[in-house]
N, C-alpha and C positions, 0 to 999 in steps of 0.2 A: 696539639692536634685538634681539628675542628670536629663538633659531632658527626654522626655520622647522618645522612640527608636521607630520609625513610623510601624513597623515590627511587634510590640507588642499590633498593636493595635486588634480590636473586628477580629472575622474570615469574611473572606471577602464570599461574595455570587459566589455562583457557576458557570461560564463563561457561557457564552451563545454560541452558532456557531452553520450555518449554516446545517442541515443536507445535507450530500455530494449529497445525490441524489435528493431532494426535493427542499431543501433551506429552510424549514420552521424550523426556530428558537426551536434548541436543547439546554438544561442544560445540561453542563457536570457535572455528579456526580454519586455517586455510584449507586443511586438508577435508573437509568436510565441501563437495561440490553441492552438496543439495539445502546448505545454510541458510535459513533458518528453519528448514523443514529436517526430519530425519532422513529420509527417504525420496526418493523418485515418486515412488506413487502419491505421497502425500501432496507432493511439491503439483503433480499434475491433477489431483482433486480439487487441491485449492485453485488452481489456474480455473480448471473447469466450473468451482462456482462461480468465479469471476464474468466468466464468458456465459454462464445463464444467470447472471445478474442475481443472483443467491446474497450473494457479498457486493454489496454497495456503502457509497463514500455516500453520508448525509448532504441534503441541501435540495436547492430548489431544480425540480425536472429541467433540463434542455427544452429548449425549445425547437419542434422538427420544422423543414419547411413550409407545412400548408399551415402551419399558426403565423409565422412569418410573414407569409403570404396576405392570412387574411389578418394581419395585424395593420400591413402597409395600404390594404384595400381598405381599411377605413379612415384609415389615417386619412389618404386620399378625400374621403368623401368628406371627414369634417374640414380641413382643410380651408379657409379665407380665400374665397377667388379675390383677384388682385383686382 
């Protein structure tokens, strides 16, 4: 008989981790709707720093329109007439 394949063994229990805005100790699993947060409310604090920019993804600002703008307006000017 072949060993037994450690893979195959019983279903493993559901990970545990940190809620992102809490820290108090989350089950990942399905029944869990507010994953990776413990809660509702966490789940919408965190959204809320998102939305006043509290929490940001590093890297170089965007660019809004009137940089654009005056980016194309000099372009223009140095610009080789033909």
């Amino acid at each position: 008989m072949p060993p037994a394949n450690p893979n195959d063994s019983a279903p493993r229990a559901p990970s545990e981790l940190p809620c992102p805005q809490c820290r108090t100790r989350v089950v990942w699993s399905s029944e869990n709707a507010y994953r990776p947060f413990c809660s509702r409310r966490c789940q919408l604090l965190d959204l809320g720093a998102w939305a006043d920019e509290s929490h940001r993804i590093g890297g170089e600002s965007a660019m809004d329109e009137a940089d654009i703008d005056a980016m194309l307006r000099e372009a223009d000017r140095d610009a080789p007439l033909s």
